[in-house]
Gaussian input, Z-matrix of N, CA and C with variables (Angstrom, degrees):
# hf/3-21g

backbone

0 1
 N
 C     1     B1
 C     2     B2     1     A1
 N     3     B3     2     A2     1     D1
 C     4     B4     3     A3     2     D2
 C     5     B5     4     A4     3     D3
 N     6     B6     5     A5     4     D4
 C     7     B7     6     A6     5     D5
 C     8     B8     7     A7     6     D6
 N     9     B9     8     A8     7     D7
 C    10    B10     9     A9     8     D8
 C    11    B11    10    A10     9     D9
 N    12    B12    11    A11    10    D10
 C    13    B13    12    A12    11    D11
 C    14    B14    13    A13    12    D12
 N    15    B15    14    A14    13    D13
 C    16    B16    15    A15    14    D14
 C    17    B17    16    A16    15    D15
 N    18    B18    17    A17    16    D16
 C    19    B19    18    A18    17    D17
 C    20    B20    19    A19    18    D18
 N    21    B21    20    A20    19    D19
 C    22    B22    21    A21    20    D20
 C    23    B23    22    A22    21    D21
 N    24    B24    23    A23    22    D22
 C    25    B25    24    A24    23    D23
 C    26    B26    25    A25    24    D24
 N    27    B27    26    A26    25    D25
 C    28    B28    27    A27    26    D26
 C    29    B29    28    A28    27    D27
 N    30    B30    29    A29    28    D28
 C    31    B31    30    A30    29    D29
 C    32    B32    31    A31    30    D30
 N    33    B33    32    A32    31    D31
 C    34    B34    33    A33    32    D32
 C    35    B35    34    A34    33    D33
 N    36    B36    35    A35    34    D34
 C    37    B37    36    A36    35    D35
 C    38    B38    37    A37    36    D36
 N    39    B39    38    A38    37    D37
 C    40    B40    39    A39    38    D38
 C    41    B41    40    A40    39    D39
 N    42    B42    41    A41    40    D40
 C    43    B43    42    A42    41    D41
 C    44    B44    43    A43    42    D42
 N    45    B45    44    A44    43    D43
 C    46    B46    45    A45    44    D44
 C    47    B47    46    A46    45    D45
 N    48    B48    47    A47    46    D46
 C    49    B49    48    A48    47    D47
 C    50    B50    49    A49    48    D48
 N    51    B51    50    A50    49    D49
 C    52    B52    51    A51    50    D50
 C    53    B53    52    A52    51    D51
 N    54    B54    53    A53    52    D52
 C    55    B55    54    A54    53    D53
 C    56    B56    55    A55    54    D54
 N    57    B57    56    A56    55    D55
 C    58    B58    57    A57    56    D56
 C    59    B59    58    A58    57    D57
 N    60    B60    59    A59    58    D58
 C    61    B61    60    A60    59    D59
 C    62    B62    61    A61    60    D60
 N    63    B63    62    A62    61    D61
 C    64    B64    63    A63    62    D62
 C    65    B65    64    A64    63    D63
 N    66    B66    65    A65    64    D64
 C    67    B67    66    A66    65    D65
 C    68    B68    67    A67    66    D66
 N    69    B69    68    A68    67    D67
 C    70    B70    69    A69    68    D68
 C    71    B71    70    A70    69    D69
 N    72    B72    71    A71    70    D70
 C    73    B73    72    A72    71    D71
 C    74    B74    73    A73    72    D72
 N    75    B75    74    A74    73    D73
 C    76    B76    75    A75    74    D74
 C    77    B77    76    A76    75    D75
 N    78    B78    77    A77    76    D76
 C    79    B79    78    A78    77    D77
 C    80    B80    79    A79    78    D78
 N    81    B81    80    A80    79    D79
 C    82    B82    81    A81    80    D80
 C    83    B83    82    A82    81    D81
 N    84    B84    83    A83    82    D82
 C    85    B85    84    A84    83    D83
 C    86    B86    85    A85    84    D84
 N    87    B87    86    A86    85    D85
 C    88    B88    87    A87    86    D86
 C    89    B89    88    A88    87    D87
 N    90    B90    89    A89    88    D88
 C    91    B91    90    A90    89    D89
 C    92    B92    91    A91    90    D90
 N    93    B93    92    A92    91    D91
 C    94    B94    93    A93    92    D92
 C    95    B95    94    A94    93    D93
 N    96    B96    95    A95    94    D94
 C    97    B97    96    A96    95    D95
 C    98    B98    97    A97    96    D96
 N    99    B99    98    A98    97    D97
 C   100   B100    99    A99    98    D98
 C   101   B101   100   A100    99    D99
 N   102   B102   101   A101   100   D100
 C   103   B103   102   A102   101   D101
 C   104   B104   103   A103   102   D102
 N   105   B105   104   A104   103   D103
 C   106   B106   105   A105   104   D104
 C   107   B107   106   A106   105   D105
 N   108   B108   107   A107   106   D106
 C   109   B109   108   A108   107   D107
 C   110   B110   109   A109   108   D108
 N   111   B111   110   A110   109   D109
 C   112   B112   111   A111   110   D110
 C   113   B113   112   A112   111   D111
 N   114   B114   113   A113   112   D112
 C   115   B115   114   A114   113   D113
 C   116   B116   115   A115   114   D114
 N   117   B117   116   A116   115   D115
 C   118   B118   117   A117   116   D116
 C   119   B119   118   A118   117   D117
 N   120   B120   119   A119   118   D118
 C   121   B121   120   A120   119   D119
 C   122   B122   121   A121   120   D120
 N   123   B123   122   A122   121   D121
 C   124   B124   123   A123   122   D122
 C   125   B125   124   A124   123   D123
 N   126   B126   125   A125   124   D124
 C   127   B127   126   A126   125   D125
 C   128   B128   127   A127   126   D126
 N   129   B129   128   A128   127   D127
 C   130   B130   129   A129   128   D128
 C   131   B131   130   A130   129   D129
 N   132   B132   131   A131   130   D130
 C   133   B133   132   A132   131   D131
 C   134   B134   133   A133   132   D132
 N   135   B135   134   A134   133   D133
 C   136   B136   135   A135   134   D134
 C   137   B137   136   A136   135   D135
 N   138   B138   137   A137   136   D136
 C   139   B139   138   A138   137   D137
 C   140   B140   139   A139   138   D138
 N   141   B141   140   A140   139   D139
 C   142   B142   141   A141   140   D140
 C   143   B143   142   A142   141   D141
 N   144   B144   143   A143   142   D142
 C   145   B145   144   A144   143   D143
 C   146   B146   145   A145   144   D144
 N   147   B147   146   A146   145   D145
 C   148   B148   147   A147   146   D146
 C   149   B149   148   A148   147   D147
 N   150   B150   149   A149   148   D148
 C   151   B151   150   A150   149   D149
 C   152   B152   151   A151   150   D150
 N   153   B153   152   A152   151   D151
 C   154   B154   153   A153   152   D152
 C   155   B155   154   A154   153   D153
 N   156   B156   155   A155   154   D154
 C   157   B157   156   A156   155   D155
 C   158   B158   157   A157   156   D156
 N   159   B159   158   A158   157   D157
 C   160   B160   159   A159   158   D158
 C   161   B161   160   A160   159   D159
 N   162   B162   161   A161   160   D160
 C   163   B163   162   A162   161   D161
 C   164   B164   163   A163   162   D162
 N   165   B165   164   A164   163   D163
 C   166   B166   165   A165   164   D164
 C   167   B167   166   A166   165   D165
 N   168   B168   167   A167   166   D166
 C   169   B169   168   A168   167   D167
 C   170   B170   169   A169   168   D168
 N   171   B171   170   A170   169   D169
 C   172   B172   171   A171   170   D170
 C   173   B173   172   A172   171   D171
 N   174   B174   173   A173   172   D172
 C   175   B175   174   A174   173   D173
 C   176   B176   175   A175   174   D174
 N   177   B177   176   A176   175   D175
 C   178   B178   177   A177   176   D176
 C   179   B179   178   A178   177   D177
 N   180   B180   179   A179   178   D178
 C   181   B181   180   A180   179   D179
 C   182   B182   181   A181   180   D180
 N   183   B183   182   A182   181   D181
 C   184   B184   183   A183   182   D182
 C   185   B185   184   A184   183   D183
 N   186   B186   185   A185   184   D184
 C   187   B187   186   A186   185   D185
 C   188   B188   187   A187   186   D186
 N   189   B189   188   A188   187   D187
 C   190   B190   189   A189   188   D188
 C   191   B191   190   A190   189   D189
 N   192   B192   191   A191   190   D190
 C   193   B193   192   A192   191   D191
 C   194   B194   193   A193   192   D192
 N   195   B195   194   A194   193   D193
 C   196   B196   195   A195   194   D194
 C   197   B197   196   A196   195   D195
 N   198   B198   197   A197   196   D196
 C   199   B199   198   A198   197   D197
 C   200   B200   199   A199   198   D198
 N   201   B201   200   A200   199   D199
 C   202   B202   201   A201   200   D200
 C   203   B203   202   A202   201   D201
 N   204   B204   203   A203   202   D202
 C   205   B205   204   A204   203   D203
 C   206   B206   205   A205   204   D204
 N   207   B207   206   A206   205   D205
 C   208   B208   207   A207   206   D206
 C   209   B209   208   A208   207   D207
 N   210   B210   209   A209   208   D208
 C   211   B211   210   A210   209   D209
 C   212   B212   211   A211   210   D210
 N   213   B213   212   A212   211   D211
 C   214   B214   213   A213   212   D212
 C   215   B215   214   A214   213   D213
 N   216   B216   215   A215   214   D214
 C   217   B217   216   A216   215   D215
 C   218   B218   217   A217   216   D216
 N   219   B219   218   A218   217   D217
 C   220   B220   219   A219   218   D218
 C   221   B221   220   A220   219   D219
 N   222   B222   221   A221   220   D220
 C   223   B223   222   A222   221   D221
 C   224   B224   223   A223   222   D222
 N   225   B225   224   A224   223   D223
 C   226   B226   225   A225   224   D224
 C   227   B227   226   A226   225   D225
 N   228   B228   227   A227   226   D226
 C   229   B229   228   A228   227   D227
 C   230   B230   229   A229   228   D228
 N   231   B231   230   A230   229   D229
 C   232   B232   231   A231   230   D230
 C   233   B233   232   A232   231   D231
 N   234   B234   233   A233   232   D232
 C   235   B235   234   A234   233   D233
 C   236   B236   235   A235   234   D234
 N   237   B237   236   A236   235   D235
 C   238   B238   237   A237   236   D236
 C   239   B239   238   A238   237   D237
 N   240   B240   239   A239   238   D238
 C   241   B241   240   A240   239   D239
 C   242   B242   241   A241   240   D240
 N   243   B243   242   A242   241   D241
 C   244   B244   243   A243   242   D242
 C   245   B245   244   A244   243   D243
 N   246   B246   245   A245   244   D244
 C   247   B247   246   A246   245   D245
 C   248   B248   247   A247   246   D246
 N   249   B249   248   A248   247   D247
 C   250   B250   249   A249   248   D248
 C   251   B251   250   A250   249   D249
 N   252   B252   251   A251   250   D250
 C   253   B253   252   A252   251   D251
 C   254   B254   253   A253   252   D252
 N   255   B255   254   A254   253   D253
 C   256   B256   255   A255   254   D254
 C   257   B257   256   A256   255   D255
 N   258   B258   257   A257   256   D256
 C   259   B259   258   A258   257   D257
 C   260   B260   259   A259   258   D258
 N   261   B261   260   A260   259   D259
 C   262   B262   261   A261   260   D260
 C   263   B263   262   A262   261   D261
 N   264   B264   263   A263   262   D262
 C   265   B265   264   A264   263   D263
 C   266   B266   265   A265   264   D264
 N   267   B267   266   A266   265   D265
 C   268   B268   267   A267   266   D266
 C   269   B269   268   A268   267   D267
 N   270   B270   269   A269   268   D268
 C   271   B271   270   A270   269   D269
 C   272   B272   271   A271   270   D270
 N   273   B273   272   A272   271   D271
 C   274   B274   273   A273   272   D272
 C   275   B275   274   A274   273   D273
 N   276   B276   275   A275   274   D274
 C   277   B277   276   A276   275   D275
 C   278   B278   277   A277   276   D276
 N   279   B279   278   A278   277   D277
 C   280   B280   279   A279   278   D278
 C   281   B281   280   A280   279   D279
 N   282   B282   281   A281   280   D280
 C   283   B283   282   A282   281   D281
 C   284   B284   283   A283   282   D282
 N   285   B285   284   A284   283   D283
 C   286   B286   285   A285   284   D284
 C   287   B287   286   A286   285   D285
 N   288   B288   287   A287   286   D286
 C   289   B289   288   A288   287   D287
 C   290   B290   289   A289   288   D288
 N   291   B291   290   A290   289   D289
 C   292   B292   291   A291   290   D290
 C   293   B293   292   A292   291   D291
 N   294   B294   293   A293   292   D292
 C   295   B295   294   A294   293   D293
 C   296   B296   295   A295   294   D294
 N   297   B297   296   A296   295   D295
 C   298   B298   297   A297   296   D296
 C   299   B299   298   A298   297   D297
 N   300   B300   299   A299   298   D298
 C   301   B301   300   A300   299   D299
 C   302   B302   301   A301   300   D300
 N   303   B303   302   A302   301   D301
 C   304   B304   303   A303   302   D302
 C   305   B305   304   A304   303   D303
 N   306   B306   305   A305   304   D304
 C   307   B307   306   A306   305   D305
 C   308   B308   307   A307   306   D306
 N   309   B309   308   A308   307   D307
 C   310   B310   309   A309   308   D308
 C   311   B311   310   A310   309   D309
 N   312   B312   311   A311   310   D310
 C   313   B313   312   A312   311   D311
 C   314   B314   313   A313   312   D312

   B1=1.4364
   B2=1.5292
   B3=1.5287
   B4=1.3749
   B5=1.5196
   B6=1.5438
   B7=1.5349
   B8=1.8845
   B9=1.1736
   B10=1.3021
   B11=1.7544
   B12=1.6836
   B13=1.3941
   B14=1.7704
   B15=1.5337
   B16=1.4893
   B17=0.9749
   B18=1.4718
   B19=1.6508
   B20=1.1108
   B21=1.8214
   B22=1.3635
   B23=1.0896
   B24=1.4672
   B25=1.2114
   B26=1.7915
   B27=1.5979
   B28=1.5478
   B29=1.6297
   B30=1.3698
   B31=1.5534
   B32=1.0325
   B33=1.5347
   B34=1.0097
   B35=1.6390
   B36=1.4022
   B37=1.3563
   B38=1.7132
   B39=1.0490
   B40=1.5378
   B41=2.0646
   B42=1.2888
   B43=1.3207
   B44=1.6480
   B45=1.4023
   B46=1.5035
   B47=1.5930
   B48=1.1548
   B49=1.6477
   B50=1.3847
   B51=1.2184
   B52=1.5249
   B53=1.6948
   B54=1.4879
   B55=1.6980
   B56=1.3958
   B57=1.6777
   B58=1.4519
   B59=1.1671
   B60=1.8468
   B61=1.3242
   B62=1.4680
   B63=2.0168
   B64=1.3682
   B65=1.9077
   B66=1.3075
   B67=1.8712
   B68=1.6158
   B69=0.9318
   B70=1.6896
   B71=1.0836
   B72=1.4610
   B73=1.6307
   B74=1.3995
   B75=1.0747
   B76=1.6096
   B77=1.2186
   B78=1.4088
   B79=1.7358
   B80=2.0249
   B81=1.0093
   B82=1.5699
   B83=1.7685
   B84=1.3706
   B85=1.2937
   B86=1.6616
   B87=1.4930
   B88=1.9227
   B89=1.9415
   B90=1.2046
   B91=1.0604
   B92=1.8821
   B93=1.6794
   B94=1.4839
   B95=1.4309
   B96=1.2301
   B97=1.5284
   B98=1.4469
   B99=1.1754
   B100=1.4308
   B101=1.6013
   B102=1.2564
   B103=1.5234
   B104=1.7076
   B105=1.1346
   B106=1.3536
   B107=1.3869
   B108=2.1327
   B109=0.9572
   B110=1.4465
   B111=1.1543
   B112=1.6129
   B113=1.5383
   B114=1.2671
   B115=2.0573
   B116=1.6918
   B117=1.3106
   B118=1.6196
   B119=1.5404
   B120=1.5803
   B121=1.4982
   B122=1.7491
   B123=1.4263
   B124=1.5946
   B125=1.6736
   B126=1.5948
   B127=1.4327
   B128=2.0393
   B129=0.8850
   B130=1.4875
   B131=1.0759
   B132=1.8253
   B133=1.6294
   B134=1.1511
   B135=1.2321
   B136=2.0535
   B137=1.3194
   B138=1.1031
   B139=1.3448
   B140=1.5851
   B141=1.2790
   B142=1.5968
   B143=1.7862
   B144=1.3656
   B145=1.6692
   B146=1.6839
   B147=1.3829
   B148=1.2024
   B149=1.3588
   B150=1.2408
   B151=1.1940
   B152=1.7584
   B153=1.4469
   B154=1.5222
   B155=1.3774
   B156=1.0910
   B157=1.9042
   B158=1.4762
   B159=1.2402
   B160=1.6571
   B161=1.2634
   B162=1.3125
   B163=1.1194
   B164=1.1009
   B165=1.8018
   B166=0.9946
   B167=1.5187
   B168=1.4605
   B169=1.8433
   B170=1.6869
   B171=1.5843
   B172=1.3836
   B173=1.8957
   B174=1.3833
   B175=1.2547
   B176=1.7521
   B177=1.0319
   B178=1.6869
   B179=1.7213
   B180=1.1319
   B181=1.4677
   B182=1.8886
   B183=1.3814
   B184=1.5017
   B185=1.3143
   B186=1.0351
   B187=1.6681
   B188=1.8187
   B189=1.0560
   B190=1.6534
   B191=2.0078
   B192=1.3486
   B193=1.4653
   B194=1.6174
   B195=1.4666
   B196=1.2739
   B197=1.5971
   B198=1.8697
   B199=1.6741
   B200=1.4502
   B201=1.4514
   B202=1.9736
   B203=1.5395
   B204=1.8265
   B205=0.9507
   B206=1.9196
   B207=1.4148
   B208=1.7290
   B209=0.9955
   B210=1.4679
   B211=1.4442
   B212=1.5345
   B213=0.9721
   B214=1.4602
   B215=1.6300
   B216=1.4534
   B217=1.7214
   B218=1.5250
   B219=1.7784
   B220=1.2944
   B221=1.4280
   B222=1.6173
   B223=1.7045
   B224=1.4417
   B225=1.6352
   B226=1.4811
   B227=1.3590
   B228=1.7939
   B229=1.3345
   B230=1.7678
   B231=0.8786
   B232=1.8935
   B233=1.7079
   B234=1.2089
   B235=1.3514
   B236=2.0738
   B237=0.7905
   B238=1.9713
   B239=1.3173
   B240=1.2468
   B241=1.4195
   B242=1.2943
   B243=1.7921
   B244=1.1973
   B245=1.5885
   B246=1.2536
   B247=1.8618
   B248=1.6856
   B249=1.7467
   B250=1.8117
   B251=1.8056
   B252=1.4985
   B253=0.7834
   B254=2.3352
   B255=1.1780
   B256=1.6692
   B257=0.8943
   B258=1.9920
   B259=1.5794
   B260=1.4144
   B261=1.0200
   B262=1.6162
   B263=2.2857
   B264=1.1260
   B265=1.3644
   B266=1.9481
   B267=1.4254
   B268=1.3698
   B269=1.8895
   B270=1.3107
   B271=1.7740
   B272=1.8162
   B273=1.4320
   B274=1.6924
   B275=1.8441
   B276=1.1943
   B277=1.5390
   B278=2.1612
   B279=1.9347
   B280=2.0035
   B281=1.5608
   B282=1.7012
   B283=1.6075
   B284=1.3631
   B285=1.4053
   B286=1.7296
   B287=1.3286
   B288=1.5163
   B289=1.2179
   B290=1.0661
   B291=1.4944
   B292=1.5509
   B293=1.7220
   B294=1.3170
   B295=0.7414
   B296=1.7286
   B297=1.3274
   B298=1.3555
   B299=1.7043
   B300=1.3915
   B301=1.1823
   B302=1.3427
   B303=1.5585
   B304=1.7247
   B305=1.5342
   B306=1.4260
   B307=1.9177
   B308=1.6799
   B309=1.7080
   B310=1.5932
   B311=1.4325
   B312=1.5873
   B313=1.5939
   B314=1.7086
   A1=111.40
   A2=117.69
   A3=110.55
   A4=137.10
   A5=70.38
   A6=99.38
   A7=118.91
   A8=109.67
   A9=119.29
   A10=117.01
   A11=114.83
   A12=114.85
   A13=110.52
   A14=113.57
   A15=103.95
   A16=128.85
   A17=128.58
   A18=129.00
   A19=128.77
   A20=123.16
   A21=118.82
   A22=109.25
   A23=143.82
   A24=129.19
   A25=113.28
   A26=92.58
   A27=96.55
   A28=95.49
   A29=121.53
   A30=109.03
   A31=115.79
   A32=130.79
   A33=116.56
   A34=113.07
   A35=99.45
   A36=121.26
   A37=118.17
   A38=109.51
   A39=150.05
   A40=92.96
   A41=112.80
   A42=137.34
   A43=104.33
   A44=99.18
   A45=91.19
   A46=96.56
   A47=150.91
   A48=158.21
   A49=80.98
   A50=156.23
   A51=146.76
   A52=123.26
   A53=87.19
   A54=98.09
   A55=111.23
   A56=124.53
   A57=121.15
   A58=124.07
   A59=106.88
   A60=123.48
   A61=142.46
   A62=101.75
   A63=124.53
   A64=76.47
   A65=117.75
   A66=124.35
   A67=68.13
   A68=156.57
   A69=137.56
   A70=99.79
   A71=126.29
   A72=135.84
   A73=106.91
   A74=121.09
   A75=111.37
   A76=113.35
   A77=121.74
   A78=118.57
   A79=94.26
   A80=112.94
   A81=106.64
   A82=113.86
   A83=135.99
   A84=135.62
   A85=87.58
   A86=114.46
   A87=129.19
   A88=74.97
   A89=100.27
   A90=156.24
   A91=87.89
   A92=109.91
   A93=117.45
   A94=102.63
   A95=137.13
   A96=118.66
   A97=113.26
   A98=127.03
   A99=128.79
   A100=87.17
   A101=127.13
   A102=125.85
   A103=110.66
   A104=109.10
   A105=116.66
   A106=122.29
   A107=113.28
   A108=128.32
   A109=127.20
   A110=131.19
   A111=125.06
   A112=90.62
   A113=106.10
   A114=117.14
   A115=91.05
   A116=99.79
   A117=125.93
   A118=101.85
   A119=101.77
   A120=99.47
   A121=122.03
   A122=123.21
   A123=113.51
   A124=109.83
   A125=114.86
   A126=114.71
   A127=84.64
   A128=107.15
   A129=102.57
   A130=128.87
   A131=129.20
   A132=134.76
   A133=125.32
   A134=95.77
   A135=105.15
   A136=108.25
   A137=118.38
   A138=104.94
   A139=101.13
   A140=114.13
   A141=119.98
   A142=113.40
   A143=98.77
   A144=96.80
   A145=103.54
   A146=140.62
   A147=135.58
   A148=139.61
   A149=129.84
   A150=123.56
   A151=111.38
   A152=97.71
   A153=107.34
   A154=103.11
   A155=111.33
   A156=129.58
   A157=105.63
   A158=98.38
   A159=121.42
   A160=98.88
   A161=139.73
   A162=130.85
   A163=146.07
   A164=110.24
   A165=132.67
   A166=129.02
   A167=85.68
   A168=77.74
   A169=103.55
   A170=112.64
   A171=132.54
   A172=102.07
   A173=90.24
   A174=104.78
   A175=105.54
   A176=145.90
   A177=117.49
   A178=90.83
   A179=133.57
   A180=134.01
   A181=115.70
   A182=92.94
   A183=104.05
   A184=136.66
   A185=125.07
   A186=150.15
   A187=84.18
   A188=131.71
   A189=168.86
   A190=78.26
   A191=85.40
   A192=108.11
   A193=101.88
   A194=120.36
   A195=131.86
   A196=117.33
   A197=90.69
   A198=98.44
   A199=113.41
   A200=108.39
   A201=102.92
   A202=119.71
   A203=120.06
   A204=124.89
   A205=96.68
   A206=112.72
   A207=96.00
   A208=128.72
   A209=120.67
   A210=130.48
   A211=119.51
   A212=101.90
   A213=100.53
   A214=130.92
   A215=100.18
   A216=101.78
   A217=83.57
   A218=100.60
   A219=121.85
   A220=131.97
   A221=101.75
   A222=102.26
   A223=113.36
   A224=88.04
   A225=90.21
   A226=89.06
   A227=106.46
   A228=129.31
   A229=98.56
   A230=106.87
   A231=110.92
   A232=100.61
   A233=116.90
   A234=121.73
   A235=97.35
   A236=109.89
   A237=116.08
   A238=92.38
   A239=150.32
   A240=119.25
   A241=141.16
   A242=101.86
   A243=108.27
   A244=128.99
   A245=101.69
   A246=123.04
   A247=89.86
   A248=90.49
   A249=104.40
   A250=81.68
   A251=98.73
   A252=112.02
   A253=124.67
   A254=74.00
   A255=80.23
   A256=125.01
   A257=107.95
   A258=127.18
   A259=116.70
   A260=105.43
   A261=104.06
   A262=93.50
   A263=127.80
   A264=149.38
   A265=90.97
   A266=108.15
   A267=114.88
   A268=118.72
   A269=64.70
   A270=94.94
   A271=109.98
   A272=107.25
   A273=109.39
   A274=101.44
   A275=117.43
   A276=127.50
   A277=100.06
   A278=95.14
   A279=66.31
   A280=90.31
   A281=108.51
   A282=125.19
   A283=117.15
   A284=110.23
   A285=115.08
   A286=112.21
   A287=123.24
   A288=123.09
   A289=113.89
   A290=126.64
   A291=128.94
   A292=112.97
   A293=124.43
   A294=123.78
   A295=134.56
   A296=104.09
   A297=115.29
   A298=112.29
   A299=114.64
   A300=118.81
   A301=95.81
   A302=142.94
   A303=137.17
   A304=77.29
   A305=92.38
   A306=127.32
   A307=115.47
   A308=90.97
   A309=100.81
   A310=78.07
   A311=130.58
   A312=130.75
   A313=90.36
   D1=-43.65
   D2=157.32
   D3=-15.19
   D4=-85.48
   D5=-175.16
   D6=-68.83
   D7=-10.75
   D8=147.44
   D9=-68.42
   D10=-64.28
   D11=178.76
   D12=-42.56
   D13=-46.14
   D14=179.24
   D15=-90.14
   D16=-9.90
   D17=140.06
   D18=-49.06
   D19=-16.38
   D20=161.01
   D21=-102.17
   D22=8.15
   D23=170.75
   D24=-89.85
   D25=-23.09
   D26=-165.52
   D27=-92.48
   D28=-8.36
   D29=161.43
   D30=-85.72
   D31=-21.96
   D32=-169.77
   D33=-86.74
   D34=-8.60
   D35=175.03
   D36=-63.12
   D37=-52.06
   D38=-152.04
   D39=-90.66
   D40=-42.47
   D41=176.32
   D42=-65.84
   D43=-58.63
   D44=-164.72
   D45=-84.32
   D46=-38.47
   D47=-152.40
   D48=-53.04
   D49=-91.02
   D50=-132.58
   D51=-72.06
   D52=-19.74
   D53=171.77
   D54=-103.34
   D55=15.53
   D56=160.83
   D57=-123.85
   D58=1.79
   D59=141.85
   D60=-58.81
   D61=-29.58
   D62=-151.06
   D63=-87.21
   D64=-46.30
   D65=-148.70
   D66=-84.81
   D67=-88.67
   D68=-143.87
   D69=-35.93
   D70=-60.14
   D71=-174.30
   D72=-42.32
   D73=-51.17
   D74=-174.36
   D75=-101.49
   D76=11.42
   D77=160.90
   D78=-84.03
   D79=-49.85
   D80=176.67
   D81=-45.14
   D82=-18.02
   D83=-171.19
   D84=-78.78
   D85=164.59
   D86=174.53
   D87=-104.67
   D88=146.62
   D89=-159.38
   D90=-116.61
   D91=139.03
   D92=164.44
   D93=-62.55
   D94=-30.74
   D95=179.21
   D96=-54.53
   D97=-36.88
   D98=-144.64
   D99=-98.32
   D100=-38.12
   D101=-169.69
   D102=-64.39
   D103=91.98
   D104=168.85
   D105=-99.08
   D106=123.93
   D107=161.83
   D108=-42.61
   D109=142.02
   D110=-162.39
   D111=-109.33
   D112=156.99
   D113=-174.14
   D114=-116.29
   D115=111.45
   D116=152.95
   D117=-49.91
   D118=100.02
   D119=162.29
   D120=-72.76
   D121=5.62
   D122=165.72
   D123=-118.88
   D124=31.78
   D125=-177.59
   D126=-139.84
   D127=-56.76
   D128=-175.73
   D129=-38.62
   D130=118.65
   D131=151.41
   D132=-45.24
   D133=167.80
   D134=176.82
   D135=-57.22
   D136=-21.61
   D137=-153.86
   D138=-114.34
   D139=-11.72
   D140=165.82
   D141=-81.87
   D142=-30.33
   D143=177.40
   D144=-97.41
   D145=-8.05
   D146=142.17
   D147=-27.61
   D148=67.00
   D149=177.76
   D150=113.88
   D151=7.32
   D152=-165.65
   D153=-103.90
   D154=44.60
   D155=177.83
   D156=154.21
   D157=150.69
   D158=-176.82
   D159=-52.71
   D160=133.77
   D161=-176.12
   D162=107.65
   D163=-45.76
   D164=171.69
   D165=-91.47
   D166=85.83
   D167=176.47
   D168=-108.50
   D169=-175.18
   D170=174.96
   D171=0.89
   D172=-100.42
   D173=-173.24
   D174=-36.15
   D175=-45.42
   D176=-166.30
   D177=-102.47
   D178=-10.92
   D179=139.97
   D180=-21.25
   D181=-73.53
   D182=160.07
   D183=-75.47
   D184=0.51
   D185=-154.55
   D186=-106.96
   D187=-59.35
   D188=-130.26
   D189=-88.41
   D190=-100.16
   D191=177.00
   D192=-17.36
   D193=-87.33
   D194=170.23
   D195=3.26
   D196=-79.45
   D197=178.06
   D198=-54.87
   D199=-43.12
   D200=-173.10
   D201=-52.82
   D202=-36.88
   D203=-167.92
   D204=-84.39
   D205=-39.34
   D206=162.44
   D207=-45.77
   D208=-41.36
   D209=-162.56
   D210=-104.41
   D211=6.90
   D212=-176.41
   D213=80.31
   D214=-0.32
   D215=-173.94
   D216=137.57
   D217=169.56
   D218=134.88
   D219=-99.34
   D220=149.81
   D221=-176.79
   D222=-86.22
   D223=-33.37
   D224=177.42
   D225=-159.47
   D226=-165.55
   D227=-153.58
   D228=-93.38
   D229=-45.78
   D230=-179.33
   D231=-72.39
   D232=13.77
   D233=167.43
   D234=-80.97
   D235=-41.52
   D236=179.67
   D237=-49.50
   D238=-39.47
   D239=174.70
   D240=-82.74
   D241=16.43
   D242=152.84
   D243=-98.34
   D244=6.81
   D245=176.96
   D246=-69.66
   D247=145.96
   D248=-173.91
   D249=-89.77
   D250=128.57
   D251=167.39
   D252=104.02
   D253=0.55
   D254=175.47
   D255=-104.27
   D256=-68.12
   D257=161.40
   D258=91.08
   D259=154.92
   D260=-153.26
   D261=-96.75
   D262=27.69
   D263=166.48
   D264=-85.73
   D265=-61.82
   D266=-170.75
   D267=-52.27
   D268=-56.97
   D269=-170.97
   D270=-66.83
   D271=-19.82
   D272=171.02
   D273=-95.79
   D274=-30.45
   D275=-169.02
   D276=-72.94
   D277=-20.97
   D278=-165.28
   D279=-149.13
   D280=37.74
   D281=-176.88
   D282=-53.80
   D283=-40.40
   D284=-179.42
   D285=-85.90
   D286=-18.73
   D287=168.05
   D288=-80.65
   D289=-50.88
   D290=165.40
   D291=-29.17
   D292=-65.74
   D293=-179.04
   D294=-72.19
   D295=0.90
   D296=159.52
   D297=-74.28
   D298=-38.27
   D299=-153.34
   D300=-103.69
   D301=-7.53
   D302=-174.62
   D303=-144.40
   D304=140.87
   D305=129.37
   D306=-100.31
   D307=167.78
   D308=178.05
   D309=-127.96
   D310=145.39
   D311=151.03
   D312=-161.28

């Protein structure tokens, strides 16, 4: 009777192991939620760079805009701490995040 009770536990063991391998496997894939589009800081509106980082609302939205059309574009991303109003305190405090969330091309 044993050795019956643990021959069905260890199949059922042995049974289930490959189908709680398969659901780990596809919790490791990103998911469309997680895939976030990046905002072109020399194509982007007010209202696309609004609210599209901590921090950034309206005003340095337009602040943003402002400098790009003075300057001709951005070269890059550590270019934002010359925007009135950001500062290069900001721009060293949230650089790897910044740059997840904007390109310059």
């Amino acid at each position: 009777m044993k050795a019956r009770f643990i021959a069905l536990l260890l199949s059922i063991f042995i049974t289930s192991y490959p189908a709680q391998a398969d659901n780990n496997h596809q919790a490791l894939k990103p998911s469309a939620t997680e895939v976030i589009a990046r905002i072109n800081l020399n194509k982007a509106d007010v209202s696309s760079l609004t609210g599209s980082f901590k921090g950034i609302g309206k005003k340095r939205a337009e602040a943003i805009i402002e400098y790009r059309e003075s300057h001709h574009g951005f070269k890059s991303i550590e270019e934002l701490a010359y925007v009135r109003g950001i500062g290069q305190r900001f721009v060293d405090k949230n650089r790897e995040k910044l740059k997840e969330i904007y390109e310059v091309s």
